[in-house]
N, C-alpha and C positions, 0 to 999 in steps of 0.2 A: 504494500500500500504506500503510497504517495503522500507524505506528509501535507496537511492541509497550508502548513507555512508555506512548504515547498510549491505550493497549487501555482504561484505567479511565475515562477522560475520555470516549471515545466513549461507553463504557455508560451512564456517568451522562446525557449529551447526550440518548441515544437515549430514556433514560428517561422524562427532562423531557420530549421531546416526543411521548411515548408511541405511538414506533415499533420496531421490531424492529432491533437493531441489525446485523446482516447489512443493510438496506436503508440504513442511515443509511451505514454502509462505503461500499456501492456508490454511493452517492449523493456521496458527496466523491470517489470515484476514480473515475469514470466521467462521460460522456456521454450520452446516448440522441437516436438520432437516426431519422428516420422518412423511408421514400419513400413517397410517394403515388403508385404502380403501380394507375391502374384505382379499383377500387371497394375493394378491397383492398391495405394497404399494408404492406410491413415494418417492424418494429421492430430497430434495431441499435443495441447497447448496446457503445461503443468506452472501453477503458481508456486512461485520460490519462496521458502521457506525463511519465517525473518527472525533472526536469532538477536 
């Protein structure tokens, strides 16, 4: 999770690099990890664990 202080930084962040900040969020708390099953594979997208 995104600290709520943090919330102004991330916008500006996301701004400068002219992405949506919901993906720049996810993008710092999360993972994405992929099986290759076949010809088609899964996408799973795991939240990082915050110690």
């Amino acid at each position: 999770m995104v600290d709520a202080e943090s919330e102004e930084s991330l916008q500006l962040g996301a701004s400068l690099l002219g992405i949506d900040p919901v993906e720049l969020r996810h993008g710092l708390i999360s993972r994405i990890m992929q099986s290759k099953a076949g010809a088609m594979g899964t996408i799973i997208r795991q939240v990082s664990e915050i110690y």
